[in-house]
PQR file of N, CA, C, O and H, with PARSE charges and radii, in Angstrom:
ATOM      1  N   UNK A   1      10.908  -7.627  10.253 -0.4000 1.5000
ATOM      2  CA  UNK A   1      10.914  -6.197  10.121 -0.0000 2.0000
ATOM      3  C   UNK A   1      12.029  -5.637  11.003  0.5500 1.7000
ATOM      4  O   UNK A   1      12.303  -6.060  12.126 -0.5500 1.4000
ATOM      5  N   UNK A   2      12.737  -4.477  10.260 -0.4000 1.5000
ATOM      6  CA  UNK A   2      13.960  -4.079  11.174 -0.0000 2.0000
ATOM      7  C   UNK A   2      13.238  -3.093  11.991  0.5500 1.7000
ATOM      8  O   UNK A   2      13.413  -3.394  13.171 -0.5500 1.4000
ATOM      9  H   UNK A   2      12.514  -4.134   9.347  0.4000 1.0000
ATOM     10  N   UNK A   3      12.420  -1.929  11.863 -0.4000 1.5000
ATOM     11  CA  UNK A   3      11.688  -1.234  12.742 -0.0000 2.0000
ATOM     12  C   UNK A   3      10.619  -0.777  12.164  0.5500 1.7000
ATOM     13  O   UNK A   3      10.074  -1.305  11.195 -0.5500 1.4000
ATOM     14  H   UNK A   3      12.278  -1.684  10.904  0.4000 1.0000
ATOM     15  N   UNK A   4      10.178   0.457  12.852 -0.4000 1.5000
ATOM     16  CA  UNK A   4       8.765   0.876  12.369 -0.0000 2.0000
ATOM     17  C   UNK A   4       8.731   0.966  11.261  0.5500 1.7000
ATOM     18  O   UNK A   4       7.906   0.347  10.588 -0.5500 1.4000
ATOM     19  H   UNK A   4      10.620   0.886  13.639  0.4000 1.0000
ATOM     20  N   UNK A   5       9.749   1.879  10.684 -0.4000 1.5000
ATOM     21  CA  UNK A   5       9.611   2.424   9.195 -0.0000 2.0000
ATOM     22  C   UNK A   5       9.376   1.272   8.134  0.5500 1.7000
ATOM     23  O   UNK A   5       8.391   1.065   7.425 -0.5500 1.4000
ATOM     24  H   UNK A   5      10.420   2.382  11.230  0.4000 1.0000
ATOM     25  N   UNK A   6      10.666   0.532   8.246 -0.4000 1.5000
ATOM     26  CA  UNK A   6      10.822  -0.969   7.454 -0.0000 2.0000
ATOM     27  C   UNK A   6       8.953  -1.613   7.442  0.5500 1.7000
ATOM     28  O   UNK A   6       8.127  -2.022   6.625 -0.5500 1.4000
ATOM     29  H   UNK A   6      11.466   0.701   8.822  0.4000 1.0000
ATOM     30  N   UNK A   7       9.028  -1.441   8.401 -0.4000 1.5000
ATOM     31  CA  UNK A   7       7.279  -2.282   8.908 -0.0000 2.0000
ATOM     32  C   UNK A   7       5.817  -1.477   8.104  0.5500 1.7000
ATOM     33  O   UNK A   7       4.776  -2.092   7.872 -0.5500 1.4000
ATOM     34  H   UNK A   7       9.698  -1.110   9.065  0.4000 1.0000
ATOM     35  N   UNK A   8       6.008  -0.218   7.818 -0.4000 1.5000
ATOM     36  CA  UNK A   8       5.222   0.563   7.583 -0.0000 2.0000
ATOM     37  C   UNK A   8       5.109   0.844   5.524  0.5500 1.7000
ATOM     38  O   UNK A   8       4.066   0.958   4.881 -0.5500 1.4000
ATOM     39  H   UNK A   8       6.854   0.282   8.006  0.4000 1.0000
ATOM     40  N   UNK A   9       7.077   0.895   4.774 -0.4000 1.5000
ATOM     41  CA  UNK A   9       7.069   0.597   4.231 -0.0000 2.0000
ATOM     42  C   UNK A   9       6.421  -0.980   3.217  0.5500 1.7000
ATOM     43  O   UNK A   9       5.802  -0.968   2.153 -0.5500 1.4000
ATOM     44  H   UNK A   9       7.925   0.802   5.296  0.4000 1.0000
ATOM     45  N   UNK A  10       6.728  -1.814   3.797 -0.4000 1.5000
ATOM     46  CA  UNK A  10       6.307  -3.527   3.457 -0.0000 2.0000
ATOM     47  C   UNK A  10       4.561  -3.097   3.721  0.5500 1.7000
ATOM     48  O   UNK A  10       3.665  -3.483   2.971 -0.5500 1.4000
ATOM     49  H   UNK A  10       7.231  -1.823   4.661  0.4000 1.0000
ATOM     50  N   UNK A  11       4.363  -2.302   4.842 -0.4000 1.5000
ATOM     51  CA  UNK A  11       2.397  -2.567   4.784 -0.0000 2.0000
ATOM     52  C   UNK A  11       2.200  -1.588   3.383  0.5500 1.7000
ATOM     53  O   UNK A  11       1.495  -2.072   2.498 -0.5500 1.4000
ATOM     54  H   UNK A  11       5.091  -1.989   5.452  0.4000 1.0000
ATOM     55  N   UNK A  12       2.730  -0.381   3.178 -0.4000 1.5000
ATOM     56  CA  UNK A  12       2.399   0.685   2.054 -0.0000 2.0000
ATOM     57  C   UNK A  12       2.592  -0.209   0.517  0.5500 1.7000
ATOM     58  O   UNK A  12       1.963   0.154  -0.477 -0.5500 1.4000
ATOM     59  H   UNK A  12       3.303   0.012   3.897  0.4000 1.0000
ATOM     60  N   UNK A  13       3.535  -1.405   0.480 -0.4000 1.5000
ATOM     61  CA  UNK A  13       4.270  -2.292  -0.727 -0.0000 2.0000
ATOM     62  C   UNK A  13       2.843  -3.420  -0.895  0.5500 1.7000
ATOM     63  O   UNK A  13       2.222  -3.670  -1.928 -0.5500 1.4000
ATOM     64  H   UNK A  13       4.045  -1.700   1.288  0.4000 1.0000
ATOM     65  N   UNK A  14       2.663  -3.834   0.172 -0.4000 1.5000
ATOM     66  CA  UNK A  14       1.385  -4.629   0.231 -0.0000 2.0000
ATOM     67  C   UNK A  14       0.022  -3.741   0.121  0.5500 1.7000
ATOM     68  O   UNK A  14      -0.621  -4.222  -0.812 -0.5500 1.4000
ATOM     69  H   UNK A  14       3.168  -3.631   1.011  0.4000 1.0000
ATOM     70  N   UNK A  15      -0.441  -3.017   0.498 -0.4000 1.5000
ATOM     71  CA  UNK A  15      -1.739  -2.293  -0.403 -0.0000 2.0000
ATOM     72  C   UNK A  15      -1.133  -1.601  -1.494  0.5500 1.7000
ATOM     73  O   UNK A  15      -1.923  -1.887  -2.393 -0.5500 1.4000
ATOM     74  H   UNK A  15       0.081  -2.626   1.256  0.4000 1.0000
ATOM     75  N   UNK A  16      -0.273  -0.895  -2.005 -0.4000 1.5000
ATOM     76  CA  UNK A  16      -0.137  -0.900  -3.435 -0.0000 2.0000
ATOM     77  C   UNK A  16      -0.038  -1.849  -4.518  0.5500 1.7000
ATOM     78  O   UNK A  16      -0.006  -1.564  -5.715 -0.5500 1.4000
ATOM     79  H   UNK A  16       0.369  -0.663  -1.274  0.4000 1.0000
ATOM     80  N   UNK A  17       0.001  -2.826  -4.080 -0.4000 1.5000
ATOM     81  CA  UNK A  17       0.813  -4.070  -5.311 -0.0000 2.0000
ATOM     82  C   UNK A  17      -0.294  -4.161  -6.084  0.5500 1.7000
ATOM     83  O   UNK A  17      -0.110  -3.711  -7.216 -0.5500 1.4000
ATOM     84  H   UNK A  17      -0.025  -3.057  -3.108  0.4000 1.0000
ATOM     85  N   UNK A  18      -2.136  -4.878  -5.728 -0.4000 1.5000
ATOM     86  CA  UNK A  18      -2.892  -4.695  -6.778 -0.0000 2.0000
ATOM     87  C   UNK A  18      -2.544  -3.574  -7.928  0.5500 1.7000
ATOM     88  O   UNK A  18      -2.163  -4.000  -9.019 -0.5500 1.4000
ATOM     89  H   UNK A  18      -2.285  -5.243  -4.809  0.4000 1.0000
ATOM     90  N   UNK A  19      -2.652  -2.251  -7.739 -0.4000 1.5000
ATOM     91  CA  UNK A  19      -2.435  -1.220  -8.470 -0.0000 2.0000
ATOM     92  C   UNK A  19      -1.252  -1.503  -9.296  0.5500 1.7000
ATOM     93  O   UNK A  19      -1.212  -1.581 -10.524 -0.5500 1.4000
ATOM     94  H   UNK A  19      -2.961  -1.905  -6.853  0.4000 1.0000
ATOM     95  N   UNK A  20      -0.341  -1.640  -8.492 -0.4000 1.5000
ATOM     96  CA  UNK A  20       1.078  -1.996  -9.435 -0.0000 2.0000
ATOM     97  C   UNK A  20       0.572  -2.870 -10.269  0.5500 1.7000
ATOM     98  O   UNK A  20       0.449  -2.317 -11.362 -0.5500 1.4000
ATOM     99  H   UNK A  20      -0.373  -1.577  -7.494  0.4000 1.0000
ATOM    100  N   UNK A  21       0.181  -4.066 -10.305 -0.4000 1.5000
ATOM    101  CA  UNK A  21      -0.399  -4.794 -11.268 -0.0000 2.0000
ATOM    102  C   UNK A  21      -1.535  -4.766 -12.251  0.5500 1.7000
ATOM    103  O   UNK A  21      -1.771  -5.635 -13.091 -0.5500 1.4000
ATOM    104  H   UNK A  21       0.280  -4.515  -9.417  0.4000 1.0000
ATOM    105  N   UNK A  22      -2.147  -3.758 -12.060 -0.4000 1.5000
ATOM    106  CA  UNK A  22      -2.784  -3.411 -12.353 -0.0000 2.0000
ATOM    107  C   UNK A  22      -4.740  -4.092 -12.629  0.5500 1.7000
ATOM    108  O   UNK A  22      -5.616  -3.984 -13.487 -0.5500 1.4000
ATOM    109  H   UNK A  22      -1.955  -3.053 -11.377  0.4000 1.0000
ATOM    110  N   UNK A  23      -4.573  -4.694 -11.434 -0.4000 1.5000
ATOM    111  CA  UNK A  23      -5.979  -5.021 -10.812 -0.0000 2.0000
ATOM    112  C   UNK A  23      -7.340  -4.297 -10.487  0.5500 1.7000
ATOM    113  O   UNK A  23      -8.509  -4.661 -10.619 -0.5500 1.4000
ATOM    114  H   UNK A  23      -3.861  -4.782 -10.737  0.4000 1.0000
ATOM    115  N   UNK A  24      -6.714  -3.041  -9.976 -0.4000 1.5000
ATOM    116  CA  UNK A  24      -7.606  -1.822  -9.263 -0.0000 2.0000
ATOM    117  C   UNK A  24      -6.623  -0.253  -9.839  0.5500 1.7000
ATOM    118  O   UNK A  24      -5.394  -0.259  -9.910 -0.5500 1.4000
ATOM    119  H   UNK A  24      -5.764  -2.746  -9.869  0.4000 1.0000
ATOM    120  N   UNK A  25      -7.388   0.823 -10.149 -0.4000 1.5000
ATOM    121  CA  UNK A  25      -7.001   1.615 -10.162 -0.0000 2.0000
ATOM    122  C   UNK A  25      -6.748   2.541  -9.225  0.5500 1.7000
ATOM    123  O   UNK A  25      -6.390   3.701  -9.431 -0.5500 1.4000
ATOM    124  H   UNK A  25      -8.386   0.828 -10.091  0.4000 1.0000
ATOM    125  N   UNK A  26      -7.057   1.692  -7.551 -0.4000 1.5000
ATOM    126  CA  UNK A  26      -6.725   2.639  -6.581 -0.0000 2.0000
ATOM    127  C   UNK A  26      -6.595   1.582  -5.433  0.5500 1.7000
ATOM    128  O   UNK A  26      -7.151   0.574  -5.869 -0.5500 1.4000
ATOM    129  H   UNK A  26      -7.349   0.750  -7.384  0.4000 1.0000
ATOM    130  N   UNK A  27      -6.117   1.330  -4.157 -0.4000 1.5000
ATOM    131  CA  UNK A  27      -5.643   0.451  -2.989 -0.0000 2.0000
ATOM    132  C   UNK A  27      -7.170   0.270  -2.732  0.5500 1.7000
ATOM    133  O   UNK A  27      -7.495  -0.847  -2.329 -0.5500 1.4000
ATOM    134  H   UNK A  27      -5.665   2.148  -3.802  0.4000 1.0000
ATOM    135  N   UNK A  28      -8.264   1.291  -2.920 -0.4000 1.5000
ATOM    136  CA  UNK A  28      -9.237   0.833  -1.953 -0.0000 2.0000
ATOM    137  C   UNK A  28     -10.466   0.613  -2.468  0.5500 1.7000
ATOM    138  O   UNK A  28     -11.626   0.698  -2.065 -0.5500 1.4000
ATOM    139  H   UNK A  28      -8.000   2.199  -3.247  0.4000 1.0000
ATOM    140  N   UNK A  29      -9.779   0.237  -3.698 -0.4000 1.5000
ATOM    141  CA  UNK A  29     -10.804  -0.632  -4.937 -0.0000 2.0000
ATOM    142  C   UNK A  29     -10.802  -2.505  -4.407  0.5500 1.7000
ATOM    143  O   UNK A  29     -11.634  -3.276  -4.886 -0.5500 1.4000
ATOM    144  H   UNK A  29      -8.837   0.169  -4.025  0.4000 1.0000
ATOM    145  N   UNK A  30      -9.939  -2.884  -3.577 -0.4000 1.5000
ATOM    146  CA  UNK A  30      -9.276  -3.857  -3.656 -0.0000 2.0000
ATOM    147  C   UNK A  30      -9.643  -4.494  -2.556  0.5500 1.7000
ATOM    148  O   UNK A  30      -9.099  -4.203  -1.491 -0.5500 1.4000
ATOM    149  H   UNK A  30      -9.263  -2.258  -3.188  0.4000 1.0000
ATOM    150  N   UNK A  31     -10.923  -5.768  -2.642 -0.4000 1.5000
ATOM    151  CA  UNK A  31     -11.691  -6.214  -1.607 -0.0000 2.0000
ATOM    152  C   UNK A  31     -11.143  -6.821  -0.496  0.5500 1.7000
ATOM    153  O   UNK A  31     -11.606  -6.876   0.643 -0.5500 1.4000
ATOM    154  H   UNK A  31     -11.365  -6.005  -3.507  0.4000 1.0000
ATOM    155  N   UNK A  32     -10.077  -7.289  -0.949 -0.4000 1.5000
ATOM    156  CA  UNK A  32      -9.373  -8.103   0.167 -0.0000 2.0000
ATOM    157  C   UNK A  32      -8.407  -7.332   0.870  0.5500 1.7000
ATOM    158  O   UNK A  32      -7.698  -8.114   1.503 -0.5500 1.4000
ATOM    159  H   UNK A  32      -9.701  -7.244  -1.874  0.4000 1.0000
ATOM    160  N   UNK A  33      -8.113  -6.336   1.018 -0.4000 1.5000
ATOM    161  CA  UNK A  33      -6.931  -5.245   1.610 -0.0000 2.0000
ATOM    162  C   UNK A  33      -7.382  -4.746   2.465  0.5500 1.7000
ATOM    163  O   UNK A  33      -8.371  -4.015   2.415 -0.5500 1.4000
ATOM    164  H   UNK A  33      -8.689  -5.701   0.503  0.4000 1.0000
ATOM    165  N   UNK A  34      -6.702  -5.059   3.510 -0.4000 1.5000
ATOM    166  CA  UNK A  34      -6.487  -4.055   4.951 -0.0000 2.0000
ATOM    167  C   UNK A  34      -6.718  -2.718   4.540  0.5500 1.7000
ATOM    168  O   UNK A  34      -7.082  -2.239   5.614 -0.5500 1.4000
ATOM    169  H   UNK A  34      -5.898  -5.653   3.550  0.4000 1.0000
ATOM    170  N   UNK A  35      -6.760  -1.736   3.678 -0.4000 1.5000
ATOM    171  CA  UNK A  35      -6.415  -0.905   3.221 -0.0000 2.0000
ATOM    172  C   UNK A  35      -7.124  -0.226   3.541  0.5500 1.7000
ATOM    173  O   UNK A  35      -6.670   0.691   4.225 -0.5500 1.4000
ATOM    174  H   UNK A  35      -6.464  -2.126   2.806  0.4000 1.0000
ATOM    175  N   UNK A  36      -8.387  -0.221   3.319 -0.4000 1.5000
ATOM    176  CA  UNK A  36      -9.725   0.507   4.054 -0.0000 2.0000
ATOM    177  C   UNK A  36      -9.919   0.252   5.642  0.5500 1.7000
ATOM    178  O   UNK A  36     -10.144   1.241   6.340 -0.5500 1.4000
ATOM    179  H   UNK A  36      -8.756  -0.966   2.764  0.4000 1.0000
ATOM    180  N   UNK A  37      -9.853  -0.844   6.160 -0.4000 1.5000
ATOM    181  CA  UNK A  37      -9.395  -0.430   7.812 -0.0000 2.0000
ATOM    182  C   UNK A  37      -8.284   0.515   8.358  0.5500 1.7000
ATOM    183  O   UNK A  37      -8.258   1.029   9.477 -0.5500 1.4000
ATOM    184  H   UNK A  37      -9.670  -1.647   5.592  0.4000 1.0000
ATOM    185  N   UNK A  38      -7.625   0.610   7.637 -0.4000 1.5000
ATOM    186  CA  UNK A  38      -6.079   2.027   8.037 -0.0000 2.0000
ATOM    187  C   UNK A  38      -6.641   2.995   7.806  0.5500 1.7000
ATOM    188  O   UNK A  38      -6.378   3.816   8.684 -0.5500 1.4000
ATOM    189  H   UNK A  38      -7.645   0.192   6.728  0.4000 1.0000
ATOM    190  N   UNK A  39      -7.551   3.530   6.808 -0.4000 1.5000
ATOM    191  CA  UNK A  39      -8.488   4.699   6.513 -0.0000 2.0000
ATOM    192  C   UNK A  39      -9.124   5.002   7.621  0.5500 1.7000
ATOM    193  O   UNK A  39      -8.877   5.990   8.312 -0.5500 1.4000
ATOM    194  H   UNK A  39      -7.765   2.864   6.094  0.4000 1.0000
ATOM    195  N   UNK A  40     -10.191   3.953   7.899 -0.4000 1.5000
ATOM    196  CA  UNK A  40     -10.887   4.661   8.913 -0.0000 2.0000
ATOM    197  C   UNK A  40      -9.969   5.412   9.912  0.5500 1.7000
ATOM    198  O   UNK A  40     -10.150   6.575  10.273 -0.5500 1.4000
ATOM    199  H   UNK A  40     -10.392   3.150   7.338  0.4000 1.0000
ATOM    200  N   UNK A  41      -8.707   4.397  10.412 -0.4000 1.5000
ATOM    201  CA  UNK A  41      -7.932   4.627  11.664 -0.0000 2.0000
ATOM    202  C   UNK A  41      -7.707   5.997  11.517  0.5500 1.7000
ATOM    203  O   UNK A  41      -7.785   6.666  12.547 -0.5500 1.4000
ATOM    204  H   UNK A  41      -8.559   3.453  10.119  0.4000 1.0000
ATOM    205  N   UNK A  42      -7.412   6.636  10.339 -0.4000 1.5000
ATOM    206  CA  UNK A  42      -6.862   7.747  10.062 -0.0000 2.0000
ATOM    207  C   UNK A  42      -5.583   7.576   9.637  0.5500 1.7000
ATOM    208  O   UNK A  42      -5.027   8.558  10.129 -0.5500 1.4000
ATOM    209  H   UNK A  42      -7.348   6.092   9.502  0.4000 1.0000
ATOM    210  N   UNK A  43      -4.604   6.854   8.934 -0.4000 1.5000
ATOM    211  CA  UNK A  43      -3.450   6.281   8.360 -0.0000 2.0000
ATOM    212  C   UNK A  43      -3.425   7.023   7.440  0.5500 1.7000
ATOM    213  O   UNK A  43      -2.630   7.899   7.101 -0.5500 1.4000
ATOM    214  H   UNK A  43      -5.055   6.056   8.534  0.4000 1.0000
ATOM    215  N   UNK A  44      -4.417   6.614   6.989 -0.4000 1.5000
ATOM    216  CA  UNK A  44      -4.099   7.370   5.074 -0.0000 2.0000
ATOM    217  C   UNK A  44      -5.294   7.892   4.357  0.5500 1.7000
ATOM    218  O   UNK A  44      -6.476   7.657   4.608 -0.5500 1.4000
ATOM    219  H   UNK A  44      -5.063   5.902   7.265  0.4000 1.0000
ATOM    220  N   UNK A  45      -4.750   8.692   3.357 -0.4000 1.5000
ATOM    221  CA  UNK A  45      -6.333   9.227   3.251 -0.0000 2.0000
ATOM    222  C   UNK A  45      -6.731   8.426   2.078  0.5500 1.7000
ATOM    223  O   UNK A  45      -5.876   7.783   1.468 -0.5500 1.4000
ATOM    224  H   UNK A  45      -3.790   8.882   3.153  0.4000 1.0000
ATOM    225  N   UNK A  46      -8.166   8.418   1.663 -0.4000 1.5000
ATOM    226  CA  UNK A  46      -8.783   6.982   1.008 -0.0000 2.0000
ATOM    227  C   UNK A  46      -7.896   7.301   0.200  0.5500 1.7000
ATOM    228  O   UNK A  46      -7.120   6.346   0.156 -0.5500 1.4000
ATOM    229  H   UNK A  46      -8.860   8.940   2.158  0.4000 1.0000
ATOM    230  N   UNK A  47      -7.374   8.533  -0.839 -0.4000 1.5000
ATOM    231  CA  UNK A  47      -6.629   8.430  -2.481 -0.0000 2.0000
ATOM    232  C   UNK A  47      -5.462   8.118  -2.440  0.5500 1.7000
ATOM    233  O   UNK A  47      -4.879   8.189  -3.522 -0.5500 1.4000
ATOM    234  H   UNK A  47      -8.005   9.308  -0.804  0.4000 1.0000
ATOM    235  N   UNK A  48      -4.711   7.693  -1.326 -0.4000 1.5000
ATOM    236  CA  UNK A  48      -3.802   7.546  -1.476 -0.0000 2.0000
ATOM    237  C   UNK A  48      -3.266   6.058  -2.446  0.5500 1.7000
ATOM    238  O   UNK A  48      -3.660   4.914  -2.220 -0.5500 1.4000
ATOM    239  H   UNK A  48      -5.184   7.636  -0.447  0.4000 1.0000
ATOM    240  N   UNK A  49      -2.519   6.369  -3.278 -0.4000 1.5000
ATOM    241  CA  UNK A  49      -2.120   5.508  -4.382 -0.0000 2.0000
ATOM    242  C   UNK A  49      -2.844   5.828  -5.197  0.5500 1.7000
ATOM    243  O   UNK A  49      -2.277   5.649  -6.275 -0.5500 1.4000
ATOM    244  H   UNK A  49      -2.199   7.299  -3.461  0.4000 1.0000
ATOM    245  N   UNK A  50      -4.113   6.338  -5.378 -0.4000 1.5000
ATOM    246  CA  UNK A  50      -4.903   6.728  -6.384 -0.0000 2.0000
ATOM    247  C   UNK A  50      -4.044   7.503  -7.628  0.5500 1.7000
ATOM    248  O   UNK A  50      -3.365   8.459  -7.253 -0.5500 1.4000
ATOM    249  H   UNK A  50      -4.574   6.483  -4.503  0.4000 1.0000
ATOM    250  N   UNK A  51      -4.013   7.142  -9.211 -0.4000 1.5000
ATOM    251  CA  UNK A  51      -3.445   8.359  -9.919 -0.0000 2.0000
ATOM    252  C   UNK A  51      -2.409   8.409  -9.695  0.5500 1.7000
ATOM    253  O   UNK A  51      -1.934   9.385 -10.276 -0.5500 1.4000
ATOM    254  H   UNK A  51      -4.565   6.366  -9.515  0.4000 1.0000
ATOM    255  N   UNK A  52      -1.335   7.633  -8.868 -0.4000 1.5000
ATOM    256  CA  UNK A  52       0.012   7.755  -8.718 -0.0000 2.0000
ATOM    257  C   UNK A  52       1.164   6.964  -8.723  0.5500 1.7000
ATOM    258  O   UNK A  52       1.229   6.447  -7.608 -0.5500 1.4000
ATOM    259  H   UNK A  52      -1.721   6.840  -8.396  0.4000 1.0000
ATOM    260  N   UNK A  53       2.060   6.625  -9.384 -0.4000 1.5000
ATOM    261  CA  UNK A  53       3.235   5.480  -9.467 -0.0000 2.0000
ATOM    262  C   UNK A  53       3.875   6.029  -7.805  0.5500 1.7000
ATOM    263  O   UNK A  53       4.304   7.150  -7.531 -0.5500 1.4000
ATOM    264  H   UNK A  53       2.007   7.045 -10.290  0.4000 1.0000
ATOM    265  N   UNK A  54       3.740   4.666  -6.763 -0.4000 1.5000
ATOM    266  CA  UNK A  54       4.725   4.356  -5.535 -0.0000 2.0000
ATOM    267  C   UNK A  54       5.938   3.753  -6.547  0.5500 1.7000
ATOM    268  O   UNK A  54       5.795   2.935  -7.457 -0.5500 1.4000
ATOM    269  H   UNK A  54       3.392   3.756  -6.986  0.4000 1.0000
ATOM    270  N   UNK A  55       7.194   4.429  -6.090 -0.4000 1.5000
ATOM    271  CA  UNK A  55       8.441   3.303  -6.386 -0.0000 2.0000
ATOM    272  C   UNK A  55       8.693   2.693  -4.606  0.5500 1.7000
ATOM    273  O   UNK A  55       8.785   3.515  -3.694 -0.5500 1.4000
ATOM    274  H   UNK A  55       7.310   5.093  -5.351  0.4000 1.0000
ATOM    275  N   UNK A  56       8.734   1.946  -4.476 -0.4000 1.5000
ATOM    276  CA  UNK A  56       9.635   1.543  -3.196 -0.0000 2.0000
ATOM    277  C   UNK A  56      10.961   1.147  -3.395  0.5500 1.7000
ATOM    278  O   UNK A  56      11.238   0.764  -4.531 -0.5500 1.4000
ATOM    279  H   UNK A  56       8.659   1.278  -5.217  0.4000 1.0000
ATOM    280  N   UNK A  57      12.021   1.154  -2.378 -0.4000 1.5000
ATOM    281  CA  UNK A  57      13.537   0.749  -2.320 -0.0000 2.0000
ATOM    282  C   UNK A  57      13.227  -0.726  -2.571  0.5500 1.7000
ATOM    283  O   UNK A  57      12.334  -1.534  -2.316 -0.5500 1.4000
ATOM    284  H   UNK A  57      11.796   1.465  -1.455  0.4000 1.0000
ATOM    285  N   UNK A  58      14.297  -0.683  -3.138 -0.4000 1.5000
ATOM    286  CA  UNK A  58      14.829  -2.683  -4.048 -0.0000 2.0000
ATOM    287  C   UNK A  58      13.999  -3.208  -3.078  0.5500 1.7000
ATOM    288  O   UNK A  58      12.787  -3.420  -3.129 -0.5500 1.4000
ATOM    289  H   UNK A  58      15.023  -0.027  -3.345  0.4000 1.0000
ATOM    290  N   UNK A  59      15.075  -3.457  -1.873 -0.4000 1.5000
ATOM    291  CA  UNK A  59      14.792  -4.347  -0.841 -0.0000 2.0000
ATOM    292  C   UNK A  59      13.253  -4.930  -0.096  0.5500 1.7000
ATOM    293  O   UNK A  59      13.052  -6.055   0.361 -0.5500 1.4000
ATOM    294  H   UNK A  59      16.059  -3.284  -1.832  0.4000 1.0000
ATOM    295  N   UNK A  60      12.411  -3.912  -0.148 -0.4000 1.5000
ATOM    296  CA  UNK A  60      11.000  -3.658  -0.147 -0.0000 2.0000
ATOM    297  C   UNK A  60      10.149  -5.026  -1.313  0.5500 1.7000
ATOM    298  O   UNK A  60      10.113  -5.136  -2.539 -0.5500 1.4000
ATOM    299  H   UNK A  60      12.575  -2.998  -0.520  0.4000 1.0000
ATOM    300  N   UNK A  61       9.672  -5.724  -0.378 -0.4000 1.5000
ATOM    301  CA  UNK A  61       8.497  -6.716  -1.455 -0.0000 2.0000
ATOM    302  C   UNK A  61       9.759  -7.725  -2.146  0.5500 1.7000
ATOM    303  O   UNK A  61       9.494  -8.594  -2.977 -0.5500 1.4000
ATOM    304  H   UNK A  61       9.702  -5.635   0.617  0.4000 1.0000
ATOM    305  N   UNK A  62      11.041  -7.472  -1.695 -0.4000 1.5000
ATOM    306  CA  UNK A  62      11.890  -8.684  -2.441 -0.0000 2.0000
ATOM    307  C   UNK A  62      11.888  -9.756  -1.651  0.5500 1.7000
ATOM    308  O   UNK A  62      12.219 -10.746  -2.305 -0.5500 1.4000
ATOM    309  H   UNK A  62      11.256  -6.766  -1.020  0.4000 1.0000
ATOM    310  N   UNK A  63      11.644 -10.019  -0.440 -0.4000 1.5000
ATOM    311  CA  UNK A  63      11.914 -11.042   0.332 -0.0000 2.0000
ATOM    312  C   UNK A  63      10.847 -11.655   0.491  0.5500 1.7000
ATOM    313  O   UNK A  63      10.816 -12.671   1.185 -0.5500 1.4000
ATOM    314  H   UNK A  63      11.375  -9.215   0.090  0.4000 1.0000
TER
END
């Protein structure tokens, strides 16, 4: 990871990808994902990805 952002992007690329694939219709459908521990923290709110196409930059999830 080059810094926070880079680091924060790749975690947002990794709980969206079920959805991208279309596994779950939302990140926190998705039993095995960190995704619901960042919730509680206060990170994100549960809908996030819900109902919505993420694009991320190329570089993101290519490596």
């Amino acid at each position: 990871m080059r810094n926070e952002n880079d680091y924060t992007k790749h975690v947002e690329y990794i709980h969206y990808n079920p959805v991208k694939h279309g596994l779950v219709k939302s990140p926190k459908d998705w039993p095995w994902s960190s995704f619901n521990d960042y919730v509680a923290k206060g990170v994100y709110d549960v809908n996030w990805g819900a109902g919505e196409v993420i694009n991320f930059e190329a570089e993101v999830g290519a490596e």
